[in-house]
Structure formats: C-alpha cells, structure tokens
C-alpha angles and dihedrals in degrees: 000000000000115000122175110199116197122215143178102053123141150108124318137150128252116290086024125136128231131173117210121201139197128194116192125210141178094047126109086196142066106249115248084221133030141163158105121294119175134191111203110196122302092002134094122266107259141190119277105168136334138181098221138207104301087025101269111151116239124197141201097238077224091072099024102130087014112060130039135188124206125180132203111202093186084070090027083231132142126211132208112197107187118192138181079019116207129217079238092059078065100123140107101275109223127204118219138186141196147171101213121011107327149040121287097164135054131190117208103252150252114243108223119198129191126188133205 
C-alpha cells in the first residue's frame, strides 16, 4: 500500500526559510508525477510545485524565484525548499503522487504558518 508522509511544517516568521519534505512507501516504482499541492482556509487546494509526466518541473507563479522542489529517486522522496515565506503561503502543504499524468496518491498533510 502506498503511503506518502509529509514532513518539515511548522511556524516561521515572515521572509523565513523551510524545507518539506515526502517519503513515499509501499511502491516498487518512481511516480510519473509527483509534487506538493496546499489549501489554505476557506480556499481550494492548488497546485505549488510538481515534477510532471517526462520530469519537467511546474510552479505556482505565486511561488516562481521563492520556492524549489528537488527530488531523490534513490529514497523515492520529494522535497519542497521555501524561501523569502509570506503570511499568504500560510496552508496545509499537501504531498501527491501519480503513475500518468496525475496524483493517485495523497499524504495528510504539514500545516505551514507564517507570521507577519
């Protein structure tokens, strides 16, 4: 069974740095697609950052010069590295997925908080 497990959340203050992280289990197999999704409150969940289908990279423009992802396929594990943070980047980051073109799978979550 696949499971994804976010970590790295947590409280900083505006123009801080944190790094996510998501180790996935449970698949013999690299994900096609993989990447970071968040819903802050009262909003949908959108896209961050993904590594997409043929391993191009795709950014919120929200988070274009500010945010990177990485991935390591030898831990089948994505990364999420946020710089110069906003009070509005405030959202549960979500980890997702996929084999094709979108996400299967879903972790549960890391709650990031930035304050002003």
């Amino acid at each position: 069974q696949v499971q994804l497990v976010e970590s790295g959340g947590g409280l900083v203050q505006a123009g801080g740095s944190l790094k996510l992280s998501c180790a996935a289990s449970g698949s013999q197999f690299n994900f096609d697609t993989m990447g970071w999704y968040r819903q802050a409150p009262g909003k949908l969940r959108e896209l961050v950052a993904i590594f997409t289908l043929g391993g191009r990279t795709n950014y919120a423009d929200s988070v274009k010069g500010r945010f990177t992802i990485s991935r390591d396929y030898a831990k089948n594990t994505v990364y999420l590295q946020m710089n110069s943070l906003k009070p509005e980047d405030t959202a549960v980051f979500y980890c997702g997925a996929g084999f094709g073109r979108g996400m299967d799978y879903w972790g549960k979550g890391t709650l990031v908080t930035v304050s002003s």
